[in-house]
Biopython code that builds the backbone (N, CA, C, O; Angstrom):
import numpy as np
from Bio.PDB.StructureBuilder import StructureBuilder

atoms = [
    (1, "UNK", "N", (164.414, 71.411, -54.386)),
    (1, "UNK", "CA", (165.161, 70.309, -53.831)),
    (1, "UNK", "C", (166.001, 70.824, -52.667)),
    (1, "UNK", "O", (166.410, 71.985, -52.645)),
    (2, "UNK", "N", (166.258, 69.914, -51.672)),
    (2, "UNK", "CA", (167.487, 70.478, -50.317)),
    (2, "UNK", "C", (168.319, 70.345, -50.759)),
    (2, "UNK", "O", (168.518, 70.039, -51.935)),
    (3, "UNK", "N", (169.302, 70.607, -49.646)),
    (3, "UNK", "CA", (170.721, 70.759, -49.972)),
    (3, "UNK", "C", (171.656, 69.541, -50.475)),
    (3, "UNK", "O", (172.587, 69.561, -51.279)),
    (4, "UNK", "N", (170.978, 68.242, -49.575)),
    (4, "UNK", "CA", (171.346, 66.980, -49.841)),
    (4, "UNK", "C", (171.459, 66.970, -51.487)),
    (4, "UNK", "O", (172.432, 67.077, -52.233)),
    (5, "UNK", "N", (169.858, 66.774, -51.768)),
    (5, "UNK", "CA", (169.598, 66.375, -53.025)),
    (5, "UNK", "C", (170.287, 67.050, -54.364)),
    (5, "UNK", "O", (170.475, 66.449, -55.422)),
    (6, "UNK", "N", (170.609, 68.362, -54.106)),
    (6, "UNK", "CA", (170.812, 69.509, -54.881)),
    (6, "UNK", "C", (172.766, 68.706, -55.246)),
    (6, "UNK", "O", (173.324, 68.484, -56.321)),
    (7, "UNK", "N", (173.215, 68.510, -53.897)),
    (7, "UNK", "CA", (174.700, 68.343, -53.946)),
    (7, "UNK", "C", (174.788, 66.607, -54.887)),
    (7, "UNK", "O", (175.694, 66.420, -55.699)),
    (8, "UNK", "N", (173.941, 65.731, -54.654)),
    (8, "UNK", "CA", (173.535, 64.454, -55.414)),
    (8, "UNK", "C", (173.899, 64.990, -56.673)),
    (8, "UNK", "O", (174.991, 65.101, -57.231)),
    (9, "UNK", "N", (172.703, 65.310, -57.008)),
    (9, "UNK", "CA", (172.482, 65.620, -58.747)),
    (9, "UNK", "C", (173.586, 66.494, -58.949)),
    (9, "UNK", "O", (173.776, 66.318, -60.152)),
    (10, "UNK", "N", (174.581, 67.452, -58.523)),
    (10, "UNK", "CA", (175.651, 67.771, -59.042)),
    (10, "UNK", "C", (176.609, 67.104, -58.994)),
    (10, "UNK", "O", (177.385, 67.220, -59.943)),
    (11, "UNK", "N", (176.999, 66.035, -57.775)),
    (11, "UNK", "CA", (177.775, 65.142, -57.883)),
    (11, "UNK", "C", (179.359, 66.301, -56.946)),
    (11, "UNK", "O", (180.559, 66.061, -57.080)),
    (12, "UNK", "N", (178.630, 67.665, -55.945)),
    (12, "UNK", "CA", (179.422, 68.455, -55.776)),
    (12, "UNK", "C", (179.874, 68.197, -54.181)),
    (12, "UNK", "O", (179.184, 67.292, -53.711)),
    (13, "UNK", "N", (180.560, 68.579, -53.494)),
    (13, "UNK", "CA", (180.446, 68.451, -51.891)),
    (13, "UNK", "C", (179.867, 69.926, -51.398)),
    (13, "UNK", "O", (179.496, 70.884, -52.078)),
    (14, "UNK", "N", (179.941, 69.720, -49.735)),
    (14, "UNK", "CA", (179.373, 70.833, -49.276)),
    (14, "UNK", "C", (180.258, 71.414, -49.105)),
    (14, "UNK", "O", (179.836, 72.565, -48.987)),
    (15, "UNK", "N", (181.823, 71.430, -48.946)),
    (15, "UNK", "CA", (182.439, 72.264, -49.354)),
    (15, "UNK", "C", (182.360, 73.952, -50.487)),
    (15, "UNK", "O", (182.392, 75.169, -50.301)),
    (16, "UNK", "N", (182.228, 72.835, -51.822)),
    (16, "UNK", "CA", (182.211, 73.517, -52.816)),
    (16, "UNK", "C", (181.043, 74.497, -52.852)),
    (16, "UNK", "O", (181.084, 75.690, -53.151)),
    (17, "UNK", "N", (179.908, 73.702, -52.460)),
    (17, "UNK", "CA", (178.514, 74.251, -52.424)),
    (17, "UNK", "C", (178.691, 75.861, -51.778)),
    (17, "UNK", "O", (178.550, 76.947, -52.340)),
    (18, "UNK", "N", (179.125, 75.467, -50.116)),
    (18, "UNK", "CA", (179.157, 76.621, -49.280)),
    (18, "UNK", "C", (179.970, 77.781, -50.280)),
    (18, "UNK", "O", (179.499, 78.852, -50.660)),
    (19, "UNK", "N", (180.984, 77.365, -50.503)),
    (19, "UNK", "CA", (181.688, 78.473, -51.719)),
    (19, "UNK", "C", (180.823, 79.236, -52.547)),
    (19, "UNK", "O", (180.516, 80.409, -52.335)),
    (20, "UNK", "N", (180.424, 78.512, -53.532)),
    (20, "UNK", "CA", (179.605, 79.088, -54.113)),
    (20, "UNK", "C", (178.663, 80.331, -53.667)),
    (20, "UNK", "O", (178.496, 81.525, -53.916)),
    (21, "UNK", "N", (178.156, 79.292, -52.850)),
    (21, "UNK", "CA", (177.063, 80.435, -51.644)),
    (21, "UNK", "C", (177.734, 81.513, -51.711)),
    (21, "UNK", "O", (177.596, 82.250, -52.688)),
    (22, "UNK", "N", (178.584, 81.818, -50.701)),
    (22, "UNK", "CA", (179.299, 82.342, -50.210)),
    (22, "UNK", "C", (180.251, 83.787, -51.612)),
    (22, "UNK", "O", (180.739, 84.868, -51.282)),
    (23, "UNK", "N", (180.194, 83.258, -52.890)),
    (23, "UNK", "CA", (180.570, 83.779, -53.671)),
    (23, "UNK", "C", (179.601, 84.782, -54.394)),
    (23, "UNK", "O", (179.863, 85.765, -55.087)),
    (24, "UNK", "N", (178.175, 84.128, -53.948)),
    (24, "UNK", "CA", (176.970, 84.731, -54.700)),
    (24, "UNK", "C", (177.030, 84.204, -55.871)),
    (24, "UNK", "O", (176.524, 85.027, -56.634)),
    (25, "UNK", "N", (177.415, 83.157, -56.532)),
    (25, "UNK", "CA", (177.394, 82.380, -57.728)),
    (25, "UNK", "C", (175.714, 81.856, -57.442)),
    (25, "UNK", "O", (174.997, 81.858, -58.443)),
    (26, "UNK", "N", (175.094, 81.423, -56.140)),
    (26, "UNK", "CA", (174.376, 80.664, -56.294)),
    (26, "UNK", "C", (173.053, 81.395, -54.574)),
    (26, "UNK", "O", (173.481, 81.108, -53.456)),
    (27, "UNK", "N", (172.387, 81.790, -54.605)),
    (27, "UNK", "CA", (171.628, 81.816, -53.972)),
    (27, "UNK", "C", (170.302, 81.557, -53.678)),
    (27, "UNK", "O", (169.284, 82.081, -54.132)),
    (28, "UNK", "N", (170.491, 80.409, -52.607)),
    (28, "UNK", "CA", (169.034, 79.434, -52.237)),
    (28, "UNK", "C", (168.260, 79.786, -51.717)),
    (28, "UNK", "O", (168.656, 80.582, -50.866)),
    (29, "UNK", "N", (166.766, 79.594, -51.709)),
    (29, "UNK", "CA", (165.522, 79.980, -51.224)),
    (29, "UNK", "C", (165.971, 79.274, -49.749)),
    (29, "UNK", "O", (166.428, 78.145, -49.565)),
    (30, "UNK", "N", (165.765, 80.028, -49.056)),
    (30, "UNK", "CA", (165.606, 79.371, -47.136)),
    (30, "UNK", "C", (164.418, 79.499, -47.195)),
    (30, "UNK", "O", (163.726, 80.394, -47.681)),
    (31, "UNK", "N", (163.968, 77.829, -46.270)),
    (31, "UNK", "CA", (162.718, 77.589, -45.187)),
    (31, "UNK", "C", (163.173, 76.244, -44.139)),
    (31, "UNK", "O", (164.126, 75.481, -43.976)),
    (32, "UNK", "N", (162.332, 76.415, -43.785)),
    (32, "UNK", "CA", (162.290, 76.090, -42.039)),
    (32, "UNK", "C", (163.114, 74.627, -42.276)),
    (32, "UNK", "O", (163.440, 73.885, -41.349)),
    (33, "UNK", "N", (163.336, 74.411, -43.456)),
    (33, "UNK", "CA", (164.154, 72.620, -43.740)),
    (33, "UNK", "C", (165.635, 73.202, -44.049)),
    (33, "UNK", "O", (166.676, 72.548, -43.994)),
    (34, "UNK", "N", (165.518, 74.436, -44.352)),
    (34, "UNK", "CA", (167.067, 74.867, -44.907)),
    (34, "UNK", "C", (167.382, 75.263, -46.103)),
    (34, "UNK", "O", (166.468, 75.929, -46.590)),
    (35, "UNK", "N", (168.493, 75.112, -46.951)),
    (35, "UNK", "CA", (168.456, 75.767, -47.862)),
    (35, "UNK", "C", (167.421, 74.799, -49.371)),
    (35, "UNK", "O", (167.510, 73.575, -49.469)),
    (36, "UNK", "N", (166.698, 75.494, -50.187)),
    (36, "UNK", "CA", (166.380, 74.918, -50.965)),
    (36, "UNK", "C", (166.690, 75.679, -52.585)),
    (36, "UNK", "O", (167.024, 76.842, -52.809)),
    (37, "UNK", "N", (166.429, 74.499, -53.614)),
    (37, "UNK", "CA", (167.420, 74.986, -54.734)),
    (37, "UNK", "C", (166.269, 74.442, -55.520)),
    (37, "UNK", "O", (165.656, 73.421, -55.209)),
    (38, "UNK", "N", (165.912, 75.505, -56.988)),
    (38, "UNK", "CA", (165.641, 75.081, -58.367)),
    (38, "UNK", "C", (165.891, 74.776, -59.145)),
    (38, "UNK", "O", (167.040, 74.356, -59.282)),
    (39, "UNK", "N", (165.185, 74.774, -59.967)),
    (39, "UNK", "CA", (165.746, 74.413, -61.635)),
    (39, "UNK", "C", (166.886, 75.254, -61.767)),
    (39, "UNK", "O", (168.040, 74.824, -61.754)),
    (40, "UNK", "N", (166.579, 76.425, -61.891)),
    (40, "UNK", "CA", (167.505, 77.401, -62.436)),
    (40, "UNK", "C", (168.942, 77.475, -61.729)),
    (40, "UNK", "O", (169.901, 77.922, -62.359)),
    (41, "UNK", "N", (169.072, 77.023, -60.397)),
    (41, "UNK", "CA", (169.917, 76.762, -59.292)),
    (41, "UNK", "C", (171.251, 75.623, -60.174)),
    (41, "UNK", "O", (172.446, 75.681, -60.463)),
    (42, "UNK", "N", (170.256, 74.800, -60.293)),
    (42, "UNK", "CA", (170.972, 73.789, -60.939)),
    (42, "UNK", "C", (171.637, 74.105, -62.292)),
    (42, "UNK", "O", (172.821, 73.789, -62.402)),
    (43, "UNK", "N", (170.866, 74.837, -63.592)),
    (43, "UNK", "CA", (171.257, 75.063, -64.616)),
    (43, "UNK", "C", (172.428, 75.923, -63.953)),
    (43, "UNK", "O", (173.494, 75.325, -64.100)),
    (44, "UNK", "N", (172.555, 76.958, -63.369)),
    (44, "UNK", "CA", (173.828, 77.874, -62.683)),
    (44, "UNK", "C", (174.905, 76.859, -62.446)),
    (44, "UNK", "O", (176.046, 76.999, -62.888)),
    (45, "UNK", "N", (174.534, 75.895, -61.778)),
    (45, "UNK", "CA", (175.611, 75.165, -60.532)),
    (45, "UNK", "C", (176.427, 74.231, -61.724)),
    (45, "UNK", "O", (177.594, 73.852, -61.624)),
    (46, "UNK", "N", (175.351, 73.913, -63.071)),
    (46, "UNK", "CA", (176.218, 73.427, -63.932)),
    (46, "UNK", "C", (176.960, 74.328, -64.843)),
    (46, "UNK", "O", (177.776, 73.805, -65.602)),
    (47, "UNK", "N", (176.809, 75.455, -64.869)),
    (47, "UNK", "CA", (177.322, 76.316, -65.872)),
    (47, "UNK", "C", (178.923, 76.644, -64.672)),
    (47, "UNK", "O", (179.936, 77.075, -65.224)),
    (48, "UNK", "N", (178.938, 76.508, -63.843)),
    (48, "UNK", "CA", (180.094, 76.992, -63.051)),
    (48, "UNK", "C", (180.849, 76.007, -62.616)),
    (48, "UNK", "O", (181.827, 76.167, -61.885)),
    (49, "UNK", "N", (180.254, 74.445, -63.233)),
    (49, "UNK", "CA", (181.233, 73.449, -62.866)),
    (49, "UNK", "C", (181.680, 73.287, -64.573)),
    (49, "UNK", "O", (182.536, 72.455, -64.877)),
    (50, "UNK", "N", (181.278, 73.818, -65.224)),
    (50, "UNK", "CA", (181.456, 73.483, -67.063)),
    (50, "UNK", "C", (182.761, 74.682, -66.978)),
    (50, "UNK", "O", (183.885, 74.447, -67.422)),
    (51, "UNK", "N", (182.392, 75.908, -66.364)),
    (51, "UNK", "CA", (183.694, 76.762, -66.571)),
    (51, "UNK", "C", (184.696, 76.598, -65.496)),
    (51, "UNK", "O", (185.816, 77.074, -65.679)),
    (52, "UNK", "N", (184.375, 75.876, -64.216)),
    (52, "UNK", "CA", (186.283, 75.775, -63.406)),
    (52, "UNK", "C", (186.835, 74.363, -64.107)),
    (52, "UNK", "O", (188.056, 74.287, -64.243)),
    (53, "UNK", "N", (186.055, 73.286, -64.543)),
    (53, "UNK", "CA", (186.268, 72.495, -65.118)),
    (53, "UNK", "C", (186.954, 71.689, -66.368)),
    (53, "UNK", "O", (188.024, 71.090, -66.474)),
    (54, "UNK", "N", (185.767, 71.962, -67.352)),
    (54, "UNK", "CA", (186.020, 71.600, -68.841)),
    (54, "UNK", "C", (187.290, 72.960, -69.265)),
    (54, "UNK", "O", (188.512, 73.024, -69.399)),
    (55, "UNK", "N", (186.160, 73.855, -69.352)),
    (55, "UNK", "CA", (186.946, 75.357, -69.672)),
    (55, "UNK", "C", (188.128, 76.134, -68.832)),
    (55, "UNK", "O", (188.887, 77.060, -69.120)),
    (56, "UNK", "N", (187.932, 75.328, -67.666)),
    (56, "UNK", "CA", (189.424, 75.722, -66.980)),
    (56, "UNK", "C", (189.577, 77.305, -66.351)),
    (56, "UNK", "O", (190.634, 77.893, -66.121)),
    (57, "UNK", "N", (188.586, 77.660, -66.205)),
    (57, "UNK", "CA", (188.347, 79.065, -65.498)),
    (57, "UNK", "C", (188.587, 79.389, -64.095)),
    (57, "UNK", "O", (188.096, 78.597, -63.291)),
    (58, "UNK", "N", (189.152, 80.253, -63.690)),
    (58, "UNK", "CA", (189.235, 80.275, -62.328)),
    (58, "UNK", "C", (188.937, 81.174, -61.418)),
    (58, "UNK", "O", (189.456, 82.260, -61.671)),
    (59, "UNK", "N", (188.369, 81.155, -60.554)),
    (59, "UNK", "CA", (186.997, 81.637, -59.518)),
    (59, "UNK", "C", (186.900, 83.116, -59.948)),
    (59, "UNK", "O", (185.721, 83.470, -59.932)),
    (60, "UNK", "N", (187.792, 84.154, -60.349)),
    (60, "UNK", "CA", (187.656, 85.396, -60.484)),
    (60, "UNK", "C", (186.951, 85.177, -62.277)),
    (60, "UNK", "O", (186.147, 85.945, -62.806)),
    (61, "UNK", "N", (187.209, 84.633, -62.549)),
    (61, "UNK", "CA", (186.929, 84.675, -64.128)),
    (61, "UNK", "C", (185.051, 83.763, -64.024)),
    (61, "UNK", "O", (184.153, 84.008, -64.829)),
    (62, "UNK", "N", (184.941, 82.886, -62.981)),
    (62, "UNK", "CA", (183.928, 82.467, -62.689)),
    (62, "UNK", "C", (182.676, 83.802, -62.289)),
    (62, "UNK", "O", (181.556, 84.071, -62.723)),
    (63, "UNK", "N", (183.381, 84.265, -61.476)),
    (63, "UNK", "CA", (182.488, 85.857, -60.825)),
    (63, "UNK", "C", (182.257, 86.445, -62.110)),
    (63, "UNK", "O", (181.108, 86.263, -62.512)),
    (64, "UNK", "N", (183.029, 87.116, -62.900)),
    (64, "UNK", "CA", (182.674, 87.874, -63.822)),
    (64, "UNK", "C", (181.842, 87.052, -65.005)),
    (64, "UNK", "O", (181.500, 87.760, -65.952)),
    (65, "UNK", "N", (181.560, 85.978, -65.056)),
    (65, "UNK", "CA", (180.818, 85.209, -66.072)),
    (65, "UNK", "C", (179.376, 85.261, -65.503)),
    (65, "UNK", "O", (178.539, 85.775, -66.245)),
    (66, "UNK", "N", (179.026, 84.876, -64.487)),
    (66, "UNK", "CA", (178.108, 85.231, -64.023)),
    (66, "UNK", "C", (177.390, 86.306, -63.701)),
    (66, "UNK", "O", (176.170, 86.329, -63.863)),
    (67, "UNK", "N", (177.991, 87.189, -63.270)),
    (67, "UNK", "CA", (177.760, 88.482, -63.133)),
    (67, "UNK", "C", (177.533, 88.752, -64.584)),
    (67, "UNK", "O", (176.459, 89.325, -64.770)),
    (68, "UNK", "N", (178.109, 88.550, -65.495)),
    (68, "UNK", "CA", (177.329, 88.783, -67.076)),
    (68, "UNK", "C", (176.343, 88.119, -67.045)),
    (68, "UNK", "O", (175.281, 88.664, -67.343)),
    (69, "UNK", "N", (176.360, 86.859, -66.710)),
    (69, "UNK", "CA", (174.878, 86.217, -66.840)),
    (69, "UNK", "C", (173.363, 86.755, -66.775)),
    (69, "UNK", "O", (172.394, 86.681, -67.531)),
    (70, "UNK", "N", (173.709, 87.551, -65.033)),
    (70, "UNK", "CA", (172.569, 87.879, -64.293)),
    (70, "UNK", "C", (172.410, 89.539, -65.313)),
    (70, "UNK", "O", (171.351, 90.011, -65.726)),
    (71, "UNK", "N", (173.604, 90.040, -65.470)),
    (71, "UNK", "CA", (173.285, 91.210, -66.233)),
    (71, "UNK", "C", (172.243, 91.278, -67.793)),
    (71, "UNK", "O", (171.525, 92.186, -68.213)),
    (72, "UNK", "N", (172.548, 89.918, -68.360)),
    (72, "UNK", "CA", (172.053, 89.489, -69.718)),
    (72, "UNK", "C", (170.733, 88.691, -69.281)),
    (72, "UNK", "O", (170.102, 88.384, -70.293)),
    (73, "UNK", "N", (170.211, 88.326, -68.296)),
    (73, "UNK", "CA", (169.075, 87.849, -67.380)),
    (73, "UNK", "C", (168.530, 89.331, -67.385)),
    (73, "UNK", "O", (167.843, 89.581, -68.376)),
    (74, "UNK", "N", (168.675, 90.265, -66.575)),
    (74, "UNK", "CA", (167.870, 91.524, -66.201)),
    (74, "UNK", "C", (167.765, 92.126, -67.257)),
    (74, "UNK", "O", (166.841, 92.929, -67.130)),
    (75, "UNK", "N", (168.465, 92.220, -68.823)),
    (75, "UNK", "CA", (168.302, 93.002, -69.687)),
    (75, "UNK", "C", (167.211, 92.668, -70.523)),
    (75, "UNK", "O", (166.512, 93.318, -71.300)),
    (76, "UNK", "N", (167.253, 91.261, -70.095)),
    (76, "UNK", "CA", (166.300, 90.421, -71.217)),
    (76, "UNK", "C", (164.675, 90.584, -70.434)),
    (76, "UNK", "O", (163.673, 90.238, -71.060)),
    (77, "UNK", "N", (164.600, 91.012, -69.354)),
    (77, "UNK", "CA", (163.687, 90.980, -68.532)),
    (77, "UNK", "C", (163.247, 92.512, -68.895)),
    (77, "UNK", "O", (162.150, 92.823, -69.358)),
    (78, "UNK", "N", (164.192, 93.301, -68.631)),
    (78, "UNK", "CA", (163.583, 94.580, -69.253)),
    (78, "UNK", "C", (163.127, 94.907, -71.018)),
    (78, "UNK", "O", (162.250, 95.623, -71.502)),
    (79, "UNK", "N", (163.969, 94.191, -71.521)),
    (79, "UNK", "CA", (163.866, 94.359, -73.051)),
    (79, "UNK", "C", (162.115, 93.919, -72.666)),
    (79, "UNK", "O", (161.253, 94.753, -72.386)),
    (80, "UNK", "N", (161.899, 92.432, -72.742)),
    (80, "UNK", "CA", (160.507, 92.239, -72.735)),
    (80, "UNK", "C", (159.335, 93.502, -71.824)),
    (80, "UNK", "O", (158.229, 93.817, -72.262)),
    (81, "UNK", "N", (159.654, 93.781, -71.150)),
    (81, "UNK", "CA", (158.571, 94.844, -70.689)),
    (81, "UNK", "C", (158.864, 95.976, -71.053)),
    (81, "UNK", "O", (158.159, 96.799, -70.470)),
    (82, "UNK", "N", (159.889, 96.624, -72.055)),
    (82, "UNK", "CA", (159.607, 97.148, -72.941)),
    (82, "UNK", "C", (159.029, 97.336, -74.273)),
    (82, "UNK", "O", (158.602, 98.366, -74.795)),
    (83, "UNK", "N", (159.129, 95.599, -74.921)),
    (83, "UNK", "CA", (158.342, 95.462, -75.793)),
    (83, "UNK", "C", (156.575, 95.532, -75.196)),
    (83, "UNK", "O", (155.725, 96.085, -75.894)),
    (84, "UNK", "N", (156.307, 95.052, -74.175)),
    (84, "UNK", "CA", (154.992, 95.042, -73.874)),
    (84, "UNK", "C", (154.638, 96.607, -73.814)),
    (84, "UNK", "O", (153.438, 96.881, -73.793)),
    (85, "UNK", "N", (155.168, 97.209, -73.797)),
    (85, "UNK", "CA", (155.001, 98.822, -73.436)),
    (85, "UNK", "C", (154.818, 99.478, -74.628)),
    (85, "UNK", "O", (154.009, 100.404, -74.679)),
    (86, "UNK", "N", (155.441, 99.144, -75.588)),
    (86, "UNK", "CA", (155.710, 99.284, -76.938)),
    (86, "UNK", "C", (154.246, 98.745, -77.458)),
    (86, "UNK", "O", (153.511, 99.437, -78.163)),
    (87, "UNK", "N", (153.972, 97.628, -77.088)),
    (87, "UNK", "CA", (152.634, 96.735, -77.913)),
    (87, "UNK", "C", (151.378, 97.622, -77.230)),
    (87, "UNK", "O", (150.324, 97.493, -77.853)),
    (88, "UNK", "N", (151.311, 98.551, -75.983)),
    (88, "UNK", "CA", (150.556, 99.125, -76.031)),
    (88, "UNK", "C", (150.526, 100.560, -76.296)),
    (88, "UNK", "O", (149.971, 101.215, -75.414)),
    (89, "UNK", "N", (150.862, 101.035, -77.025)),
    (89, "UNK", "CA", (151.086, 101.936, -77.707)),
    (89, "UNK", "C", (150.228, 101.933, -79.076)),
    (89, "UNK", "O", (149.998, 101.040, -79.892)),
    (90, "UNK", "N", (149.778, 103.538, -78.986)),
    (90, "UNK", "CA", (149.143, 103.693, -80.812)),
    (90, "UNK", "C", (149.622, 102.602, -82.167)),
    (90, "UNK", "O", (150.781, 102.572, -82.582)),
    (91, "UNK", "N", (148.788, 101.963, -82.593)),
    (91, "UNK", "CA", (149.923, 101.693, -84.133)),
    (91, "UNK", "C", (150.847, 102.677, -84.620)),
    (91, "UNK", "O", (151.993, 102.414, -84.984)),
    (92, "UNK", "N", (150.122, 104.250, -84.618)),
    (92, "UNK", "CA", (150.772, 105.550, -85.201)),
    (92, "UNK", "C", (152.469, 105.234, -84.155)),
    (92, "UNK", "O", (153.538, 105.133, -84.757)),
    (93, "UNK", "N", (152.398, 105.138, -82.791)),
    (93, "UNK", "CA", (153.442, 105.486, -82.101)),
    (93, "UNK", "C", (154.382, 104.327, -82.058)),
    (93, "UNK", "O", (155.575, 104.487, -81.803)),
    (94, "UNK", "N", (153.780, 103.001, -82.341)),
    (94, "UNK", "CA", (154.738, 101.752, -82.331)),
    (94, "UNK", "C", (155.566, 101.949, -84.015)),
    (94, "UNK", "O", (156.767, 101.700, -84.121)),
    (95, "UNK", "N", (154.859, 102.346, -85.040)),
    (95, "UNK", "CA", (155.279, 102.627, -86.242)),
    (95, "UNK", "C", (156.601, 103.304, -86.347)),
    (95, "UNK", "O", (157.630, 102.844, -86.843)),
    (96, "UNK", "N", (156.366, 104.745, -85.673)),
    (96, "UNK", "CA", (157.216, 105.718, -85.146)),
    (96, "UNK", "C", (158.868, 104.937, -84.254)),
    (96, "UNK", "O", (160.068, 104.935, -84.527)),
    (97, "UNK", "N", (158.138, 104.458, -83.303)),
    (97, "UNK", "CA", (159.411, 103.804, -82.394)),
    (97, "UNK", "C", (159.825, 103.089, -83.253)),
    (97, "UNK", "O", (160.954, 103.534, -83.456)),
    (98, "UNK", "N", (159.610, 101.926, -84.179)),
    (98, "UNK", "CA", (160.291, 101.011, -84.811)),
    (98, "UNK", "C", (160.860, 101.606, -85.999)),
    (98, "UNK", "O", (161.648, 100.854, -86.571)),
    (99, "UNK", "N", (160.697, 102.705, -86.523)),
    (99, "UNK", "CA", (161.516, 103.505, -87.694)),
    (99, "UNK", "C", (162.357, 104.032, -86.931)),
    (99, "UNK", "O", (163.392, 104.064, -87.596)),
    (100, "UNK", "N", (162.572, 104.512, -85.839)),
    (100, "UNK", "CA", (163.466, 105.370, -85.087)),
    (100, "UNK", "C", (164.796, 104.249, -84.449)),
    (100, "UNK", "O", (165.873, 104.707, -84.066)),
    (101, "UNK", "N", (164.508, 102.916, -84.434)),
    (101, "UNK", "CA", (165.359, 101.954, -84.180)),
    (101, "UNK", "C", (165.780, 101.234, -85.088)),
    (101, "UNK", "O", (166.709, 100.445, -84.914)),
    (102, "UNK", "N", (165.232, 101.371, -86.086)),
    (102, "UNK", "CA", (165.712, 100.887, -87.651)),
    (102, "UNK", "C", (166.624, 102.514, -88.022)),
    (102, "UNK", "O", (167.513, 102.254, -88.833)),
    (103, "UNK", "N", (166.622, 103.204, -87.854)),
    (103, "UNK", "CA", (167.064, 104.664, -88.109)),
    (103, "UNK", "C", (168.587, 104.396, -87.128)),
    (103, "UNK", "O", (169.681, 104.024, -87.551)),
    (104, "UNK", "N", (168.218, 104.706, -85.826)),
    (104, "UNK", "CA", (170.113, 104.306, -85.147)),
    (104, "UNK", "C", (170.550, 103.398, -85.377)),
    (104, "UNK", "O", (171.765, 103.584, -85.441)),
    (105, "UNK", "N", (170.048, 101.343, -85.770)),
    (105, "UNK", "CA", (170.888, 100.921, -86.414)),
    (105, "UNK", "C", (171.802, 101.147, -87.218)),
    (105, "UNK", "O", (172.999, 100.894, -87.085)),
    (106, "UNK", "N", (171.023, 101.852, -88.467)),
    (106, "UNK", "CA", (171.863, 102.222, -89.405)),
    (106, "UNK", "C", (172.888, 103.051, -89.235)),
    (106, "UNK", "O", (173.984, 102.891, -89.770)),
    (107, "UNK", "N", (172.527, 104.172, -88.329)),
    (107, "UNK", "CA", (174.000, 104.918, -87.953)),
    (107, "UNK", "C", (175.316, 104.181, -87.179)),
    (107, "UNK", "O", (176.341, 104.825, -86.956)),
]
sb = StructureBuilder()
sb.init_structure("model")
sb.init_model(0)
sb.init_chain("A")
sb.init_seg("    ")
for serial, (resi, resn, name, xyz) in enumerate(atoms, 1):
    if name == "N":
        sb.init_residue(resn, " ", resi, " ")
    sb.init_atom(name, np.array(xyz, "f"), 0.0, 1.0, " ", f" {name:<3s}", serial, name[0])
structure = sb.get_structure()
C-alpha cells in the first residue's frame, strides 16, 4: 500500500509517519510511486500506536521495544535454520544434540 493509504488505515498523519521513519520504527520499500508499506508495516505501526498510546510509552521506551522486537524476529529466524540443520543431521547426531540440550537445561 502507499503512503496515503498506509496513513488511512492507521488513522496516523504524515507528521507522525515521517517520525517513525525517521526513528527506524518503520522502514518502507521505495519505488518509483514512493514509499510503500506491508502487512507487517502495519502490524509494527499498530504495535507503536498501542504502546505511545493505550500503554503510555514514550518514544525512548518505544525504540527499545522494538529493537527487542526485531531482535526476537532474527532469533526466531535463526532458531528455525538451526532446527533445519539439526533435521539434517544423522538420527545418531540429532539424538546426541537433543540429549545435550535436555542436559544444559537441567543445569
Amino acid at each position: 500500500m502507499d503512503d496515503l493509504e498506509f496513513r488511512l488505515c492507521l488513522k496516523i498523519d504524515v507528521v507522525q509517519l515521517d517520525l517513525w521513519i525517521e526513528q527506524g520504527w518503520l522502514i518502507p520499500e521505495m519505488s518509483d510511486e514512493g514509499r510503500q508499506f506491508h502487512d507487517a508495516d502495519v502490524a509494527r505501526a499498530r504495535l507503536i500506536l498501542d504502546l505511545m498510546g493505550n500503554m503510555g510509552v514514550n518514544e525512548a521506551g518505544v525504540d527499545i521495544v522494538m529493537e527487542l522486537v526485531d531482535e526476537l524476529h532474527g532469533l526466531r529466524g535463526t532458531m528455525g535454520q538451526l532446527m533445519t540443520a539439526i533435521g539434517r543431521q544423522e538420527r545418531d547426531v540429532q539424538r546426541r544434540l537433543f540429549e545435550s540440550l535436555e542436559d544444559i537445561g537441567r543445569s
